[in-house]
C-alpha positions in Angstrom: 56.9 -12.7 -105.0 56.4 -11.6 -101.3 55.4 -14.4 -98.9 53.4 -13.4 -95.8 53.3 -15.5 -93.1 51.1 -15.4 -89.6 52.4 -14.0 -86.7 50.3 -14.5 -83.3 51.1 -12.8 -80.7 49.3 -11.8 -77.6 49.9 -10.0 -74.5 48.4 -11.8 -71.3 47.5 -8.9 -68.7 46.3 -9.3 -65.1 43.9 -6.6 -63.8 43.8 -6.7 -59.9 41.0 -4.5 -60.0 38.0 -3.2 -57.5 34.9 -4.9 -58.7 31.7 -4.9 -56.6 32.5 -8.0 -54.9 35.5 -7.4 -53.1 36.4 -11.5 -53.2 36.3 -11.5 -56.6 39.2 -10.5 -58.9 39.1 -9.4 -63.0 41.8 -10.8 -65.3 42.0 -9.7 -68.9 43.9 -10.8 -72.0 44.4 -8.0 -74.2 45.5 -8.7 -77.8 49.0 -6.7 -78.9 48.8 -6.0 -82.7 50.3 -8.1 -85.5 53.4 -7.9 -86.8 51.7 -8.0 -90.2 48.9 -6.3 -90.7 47.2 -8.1 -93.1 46.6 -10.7 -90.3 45.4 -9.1 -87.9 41.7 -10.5 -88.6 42.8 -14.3 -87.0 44.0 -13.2 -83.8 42.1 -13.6 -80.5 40.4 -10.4 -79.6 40.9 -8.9 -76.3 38.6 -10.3 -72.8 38.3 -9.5 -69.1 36.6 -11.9 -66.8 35.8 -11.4 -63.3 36.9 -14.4 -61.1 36.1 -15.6 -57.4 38.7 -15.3 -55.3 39.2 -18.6 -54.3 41.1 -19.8 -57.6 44.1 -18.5 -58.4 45.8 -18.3 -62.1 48.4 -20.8 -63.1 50.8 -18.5 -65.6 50.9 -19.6 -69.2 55.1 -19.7 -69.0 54.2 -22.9 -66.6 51.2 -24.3 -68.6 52.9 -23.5 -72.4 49.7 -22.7 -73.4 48.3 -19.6 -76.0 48.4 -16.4 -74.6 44.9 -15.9 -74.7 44.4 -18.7 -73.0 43.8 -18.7 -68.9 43.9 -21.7 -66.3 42.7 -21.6 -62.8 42.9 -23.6 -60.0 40.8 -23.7 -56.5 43.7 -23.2 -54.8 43.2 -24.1 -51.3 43.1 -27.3 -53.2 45.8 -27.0 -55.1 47.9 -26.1 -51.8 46.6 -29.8 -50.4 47.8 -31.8 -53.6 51.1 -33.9 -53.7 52.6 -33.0 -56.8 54.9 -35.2 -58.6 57.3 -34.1 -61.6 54.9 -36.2 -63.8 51.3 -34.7 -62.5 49.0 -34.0 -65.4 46.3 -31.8 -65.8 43.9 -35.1 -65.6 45.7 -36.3 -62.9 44.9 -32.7 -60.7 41.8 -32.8 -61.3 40.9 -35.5 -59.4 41.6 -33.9 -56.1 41.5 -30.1 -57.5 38.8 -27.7 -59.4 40.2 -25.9 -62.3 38.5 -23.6 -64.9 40.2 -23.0 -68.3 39.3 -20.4 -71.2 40.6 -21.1 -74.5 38.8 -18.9 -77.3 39.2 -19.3 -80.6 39.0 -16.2 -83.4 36.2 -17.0 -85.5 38.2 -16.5 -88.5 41.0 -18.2 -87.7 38.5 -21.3 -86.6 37.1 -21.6 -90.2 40.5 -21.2 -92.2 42.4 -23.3 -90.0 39.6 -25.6 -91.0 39.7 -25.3 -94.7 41.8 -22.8 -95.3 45.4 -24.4 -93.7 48.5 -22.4 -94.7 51.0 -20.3 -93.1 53.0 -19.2 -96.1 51.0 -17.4 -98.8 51.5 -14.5 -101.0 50.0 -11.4 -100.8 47.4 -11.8 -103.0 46.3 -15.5 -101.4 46.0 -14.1 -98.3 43.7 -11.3 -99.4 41.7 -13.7 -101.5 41.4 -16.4 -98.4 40.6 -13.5 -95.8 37.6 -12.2 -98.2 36.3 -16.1 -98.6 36.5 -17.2 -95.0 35.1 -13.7 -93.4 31.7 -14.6 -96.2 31.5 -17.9 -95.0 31.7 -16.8 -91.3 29.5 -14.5 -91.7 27.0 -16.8 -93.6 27.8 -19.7 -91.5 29.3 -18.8 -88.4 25.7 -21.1 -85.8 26.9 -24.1 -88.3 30.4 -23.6 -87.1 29.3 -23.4 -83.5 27.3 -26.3 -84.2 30.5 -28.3 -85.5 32.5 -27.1 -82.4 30.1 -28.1 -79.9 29.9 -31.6 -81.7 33.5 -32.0 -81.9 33.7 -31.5 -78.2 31.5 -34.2 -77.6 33.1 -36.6 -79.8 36.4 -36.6 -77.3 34.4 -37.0 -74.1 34.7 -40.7 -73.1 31.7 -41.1 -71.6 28.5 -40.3 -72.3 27.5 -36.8 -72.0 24.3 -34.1 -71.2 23.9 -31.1 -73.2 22.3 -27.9 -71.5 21.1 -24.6 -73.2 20.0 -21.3 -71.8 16.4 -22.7 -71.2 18.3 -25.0 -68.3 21.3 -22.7 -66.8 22.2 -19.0 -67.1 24.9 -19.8 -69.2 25.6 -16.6 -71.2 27.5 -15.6 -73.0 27.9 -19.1 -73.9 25.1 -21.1 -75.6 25.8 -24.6 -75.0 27.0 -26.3 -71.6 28.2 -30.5 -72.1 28.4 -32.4 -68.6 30.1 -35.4 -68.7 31.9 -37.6 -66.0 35.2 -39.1 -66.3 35.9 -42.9 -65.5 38.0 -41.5 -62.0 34.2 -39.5 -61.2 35.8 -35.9 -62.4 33.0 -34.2 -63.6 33.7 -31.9 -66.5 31.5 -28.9 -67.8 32.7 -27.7 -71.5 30.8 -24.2 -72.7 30.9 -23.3 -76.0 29.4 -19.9 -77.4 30.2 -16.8 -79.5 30.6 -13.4 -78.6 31.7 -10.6 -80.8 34.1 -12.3 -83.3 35.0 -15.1 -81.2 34.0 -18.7 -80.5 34.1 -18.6 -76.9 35.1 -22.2 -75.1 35.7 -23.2 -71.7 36.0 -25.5 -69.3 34.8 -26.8 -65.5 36.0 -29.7 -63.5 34.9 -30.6 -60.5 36.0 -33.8 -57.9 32.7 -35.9 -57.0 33.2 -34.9 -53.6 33.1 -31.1 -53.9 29.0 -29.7 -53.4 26.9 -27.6 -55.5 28.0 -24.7 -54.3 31.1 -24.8 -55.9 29.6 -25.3 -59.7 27.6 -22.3 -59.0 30.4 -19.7 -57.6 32.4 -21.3 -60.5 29.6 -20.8 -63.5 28.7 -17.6 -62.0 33.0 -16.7 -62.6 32.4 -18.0 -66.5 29.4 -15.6 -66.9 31.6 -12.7 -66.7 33.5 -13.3 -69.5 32.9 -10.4 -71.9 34.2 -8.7 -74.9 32.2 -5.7 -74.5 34.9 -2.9 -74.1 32.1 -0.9 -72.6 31.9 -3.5 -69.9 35.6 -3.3 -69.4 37.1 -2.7 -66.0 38.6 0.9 -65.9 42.1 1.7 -65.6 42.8 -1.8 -64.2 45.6 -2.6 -62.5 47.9 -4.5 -65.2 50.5 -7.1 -64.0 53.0 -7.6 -67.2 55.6 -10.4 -65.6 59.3 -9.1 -66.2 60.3 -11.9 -63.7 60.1 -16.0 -63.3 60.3 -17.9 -60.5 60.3 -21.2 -59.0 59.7 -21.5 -55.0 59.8 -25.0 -53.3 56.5 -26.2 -51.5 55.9 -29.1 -49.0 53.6 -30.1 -51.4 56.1 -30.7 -53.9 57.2 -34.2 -53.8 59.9 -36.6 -55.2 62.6 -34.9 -57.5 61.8 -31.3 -57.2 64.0 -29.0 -55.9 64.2 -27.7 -52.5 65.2 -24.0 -53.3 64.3 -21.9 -55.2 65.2 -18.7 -57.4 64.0 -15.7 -59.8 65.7 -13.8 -63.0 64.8 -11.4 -65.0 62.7 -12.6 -68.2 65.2 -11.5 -71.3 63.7 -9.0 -73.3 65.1 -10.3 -76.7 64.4 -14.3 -76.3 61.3 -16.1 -76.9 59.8 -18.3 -74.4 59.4 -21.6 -75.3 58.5 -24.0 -72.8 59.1 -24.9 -69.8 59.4 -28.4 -67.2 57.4 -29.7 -65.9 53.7 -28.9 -66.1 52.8 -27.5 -62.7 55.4 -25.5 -60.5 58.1 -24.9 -63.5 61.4 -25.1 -62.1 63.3 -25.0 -65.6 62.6 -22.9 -68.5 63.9 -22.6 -71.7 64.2 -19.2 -74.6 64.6 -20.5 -78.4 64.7 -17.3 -80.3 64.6 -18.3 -84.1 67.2 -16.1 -86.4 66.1 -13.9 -89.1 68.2 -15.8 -91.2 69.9 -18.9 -90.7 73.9 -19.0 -90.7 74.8 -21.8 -92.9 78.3 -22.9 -91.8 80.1 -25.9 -93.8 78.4 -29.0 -92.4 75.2 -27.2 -90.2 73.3 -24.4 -90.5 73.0 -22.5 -87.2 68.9 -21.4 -86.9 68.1 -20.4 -83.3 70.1 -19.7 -79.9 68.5 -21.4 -77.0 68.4 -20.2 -73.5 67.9 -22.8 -70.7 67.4 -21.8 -66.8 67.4 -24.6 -64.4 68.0 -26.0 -60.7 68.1 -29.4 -59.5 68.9 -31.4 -57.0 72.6 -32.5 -56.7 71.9 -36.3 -57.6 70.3 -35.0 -60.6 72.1 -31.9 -61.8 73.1 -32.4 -65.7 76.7 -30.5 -65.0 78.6 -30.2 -62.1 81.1 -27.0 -61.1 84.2 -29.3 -60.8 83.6 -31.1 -63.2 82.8 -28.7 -66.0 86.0 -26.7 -64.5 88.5 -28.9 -65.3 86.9 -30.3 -68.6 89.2 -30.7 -71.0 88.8 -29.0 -74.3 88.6 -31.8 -76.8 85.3 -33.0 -74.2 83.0 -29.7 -75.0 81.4 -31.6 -77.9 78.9 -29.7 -79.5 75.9 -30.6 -81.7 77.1 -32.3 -85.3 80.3 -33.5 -83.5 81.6 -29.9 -83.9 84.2 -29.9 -81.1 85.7 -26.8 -79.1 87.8 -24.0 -80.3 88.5 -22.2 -77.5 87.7 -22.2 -73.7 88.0 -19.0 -71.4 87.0 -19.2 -67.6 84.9 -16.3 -66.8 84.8 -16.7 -63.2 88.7 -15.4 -63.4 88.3 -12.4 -64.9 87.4 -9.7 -62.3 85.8 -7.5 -64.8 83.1 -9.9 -65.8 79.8 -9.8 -63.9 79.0 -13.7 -62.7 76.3 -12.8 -60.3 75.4 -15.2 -58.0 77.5 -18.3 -59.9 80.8 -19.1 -59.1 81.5 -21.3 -62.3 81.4 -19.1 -65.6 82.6 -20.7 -68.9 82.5 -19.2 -72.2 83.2 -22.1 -74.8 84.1 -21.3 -78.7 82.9 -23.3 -81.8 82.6 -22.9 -84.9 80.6 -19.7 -85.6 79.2 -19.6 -82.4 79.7 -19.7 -78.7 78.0 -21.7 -75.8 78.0 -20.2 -71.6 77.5 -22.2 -68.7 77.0 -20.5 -65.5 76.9 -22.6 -62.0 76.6 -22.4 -58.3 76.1 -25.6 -56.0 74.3 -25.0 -52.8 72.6 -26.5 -50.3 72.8 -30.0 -52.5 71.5 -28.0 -55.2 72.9 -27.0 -58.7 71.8 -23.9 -60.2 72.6 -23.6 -64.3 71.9 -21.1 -66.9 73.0 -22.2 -70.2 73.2 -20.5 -73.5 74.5 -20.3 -77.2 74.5 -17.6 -79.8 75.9 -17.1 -83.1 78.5 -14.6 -83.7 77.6 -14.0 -87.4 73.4 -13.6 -86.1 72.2 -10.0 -86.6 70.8 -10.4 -83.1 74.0 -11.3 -81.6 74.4 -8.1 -78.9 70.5 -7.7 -78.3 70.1 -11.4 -77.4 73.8 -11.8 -75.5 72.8 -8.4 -73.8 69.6 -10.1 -72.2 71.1 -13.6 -71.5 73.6 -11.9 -69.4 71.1 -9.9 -67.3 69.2 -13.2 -66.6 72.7 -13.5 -64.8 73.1 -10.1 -63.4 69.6 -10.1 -61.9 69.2 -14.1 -61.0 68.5 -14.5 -57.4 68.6 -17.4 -55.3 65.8 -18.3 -52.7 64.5 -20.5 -49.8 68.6 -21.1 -48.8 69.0 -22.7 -45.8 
């Protein structure tokens, strides 16, 4: 019988666009359609919201976070605080202001509640689609009720809850103040608005003024779902590159350069390290199929961009130059076939790196691509199956990551 399984999958969309007040700029996540019909009635439905100037977005390829998700920071904040490689999100915000917007699909709130399963057939998904759209639409102020309540119950402290009749708080019907033991104080909103259980999030240092909660608020009551109310032809800002650029803010281990690429079409963003100002990301693109060889199966090709200091780079160019083949050990103990140096062979676009090395294992191959500068080690690694269907779509894009990489803030 035919399995279906969920597929979410957003598109994240900046709109610099002219609003009335010039200091104020309109972001908008727009929701790309499902691979699979059928399930297209969980996903987040498109948004815009209209934001004061002074905070900035932090991109979701930093944060890892849902594409419909969006986190800001007040950045002439942000631009004060020492970050470390380990800063956390409750660690910023003792010195910083941030807002976050994380709505959740009605539907998929209720049957990711009671209805759990990513791998039905045909007929259970039509059968669970008609039973959790009746109970939404018979429940759905219950289900607010329960989300606002469970948003309480992971505050810990005690908190204050506001309504309409306090704040102007629409579109959202609820407002919980709370303070944290390091005297954040935290605002979570929690409303509905078309088809969507609309939640977000204040926090604001003791020692930032009243002010500040208002322009903030007044940035959260913008939010709409109202296509009507939709900024025309905004100006849409879809990322084809990342980046990492070195601050004097940035302390500790991270790097002191910086650099850009490409983002390959065919991969799928994973994550990336660390938390706030990424400087290594990594693409695991899942097979169609998995290519089962004697002792492994081979599932997904991974594609890691990095830079690090020199003291802390996890391959060096000499080194992986004159490794000898029996010491390219793969995963499962599955040594080496073959090794060709890439940087010898005039015809081969390296880019920027001056180590290339193509390694050979069994059923697949592994690239490492280096260039040391300025006490610095740049390194794009990558594997790929030969067997996998997507072999010359995904090798195609890993190897304009190296055509178009670029390196920055070299002395």
């Amino acid at each position: 019988m035919k399995k279906i399984s969920f597929v979410f999958i957003g598109l994240l969309l900046l709109c610099a666009c002219s609003t009335d007040d010039p200091d104020r700029t309109t972001y908008g996540f727009e929701q790309d359609q499902a691979e699979q019909k059928e399930f297209e009635w969980v996903l987040s439905n498109s948004y815009q919201i209209t934001v004061d100037d002074s905070f900035e977005m932090v991109s979701r390829y930093e944060r890892d976070t849902a594409p419909e998700e969006m986190f800001f920071w007040h950045e002439p904040s942000a631009n004060e605080h020492a970050f470390q490689l380990d800063t956390t999100t409750e660690a910023l915000e003792k010195e910083v202001p941030t807002m976050k917007i994380n709505p959740i699909n009605k539907y998929q709130y209720v049957y990711m509640q009671k209805y759990y399963a990513f791998d039905l057939t045909e007929p259970e998904a039509k059968e669970s689609m008609r039973d959790v759209k009746e109970e939404v639409n018979k429940k759905s102020d219950e289900f607010l009720e329960d989300i606002k309540e469970k948003t309480i119950e992971r505050l810990e402290n005690e908190s204050t809850v506001y309504t309409n009749e306090d704040y102007d708080i629409e579109p959202f019907t609820y407002m919980i103040e709370s303070e944290s033991e390091q005297g954040v104080m935290h605002y979570n909103l929690v409303g509905e608005a078309e088809e969507e259980y609309v939640r977000a999030s204040m926090s604001i240092p003791s020692s930032n003024d009243e002010d500040l909660f208002e322009s903030m608020l007044a940035s959260l009551r913008t939010l709409t779902y109202n296509k009507d109310e939709f900024q025309n032809d905004p100006v849409l800002d879809e990322p084809t590159k990342l980046s990492y650029e070195p601050a004097d803010n940035l302390k500790g281990s991270y790097p002191e350069v910086g650099y850009s690429f490409e983002i390959p079409e065919a991969a799928t963003f994973r994550y990336s390290y660390p938390v706030f100002h990424t400087y290594r990301y990594t693409f695991d693109t899942l097979y169609d199929e998995s290519i089962e060889k004697e002792h492994f199966g081979l599932r997904s090709s991974e594609l890691i961009i990095r830079v690090a200091k020199e003291e802390n780079a996890k391959n060096r160019e000499t080194e992986i130059r004159n490794r000898a083949l029996d010491d390219f050990v793969a995963f499962q103990h599955d040594y080496a076939r073959s090794v060709t140096y890439l940087h010898e062979d005039a015809d081969f676009n390296t880019g920027v790196f001056t180590t290339a090395v193509r390694v050979t294992f069994d059923g697949y191959e592994e690239y490492w691509f280096l260039k040391e500068v300025d006490g610095h080690v740049y390194e794009v690694t990558f594997d790929i199956t030969l067997e996998a269907p997507e072999y010359d779509d995904l090798l195609e894009s890993y190897l304009n990551v190296i055509r178009t990489f670029e390196l920055t803030h070299i002395e």
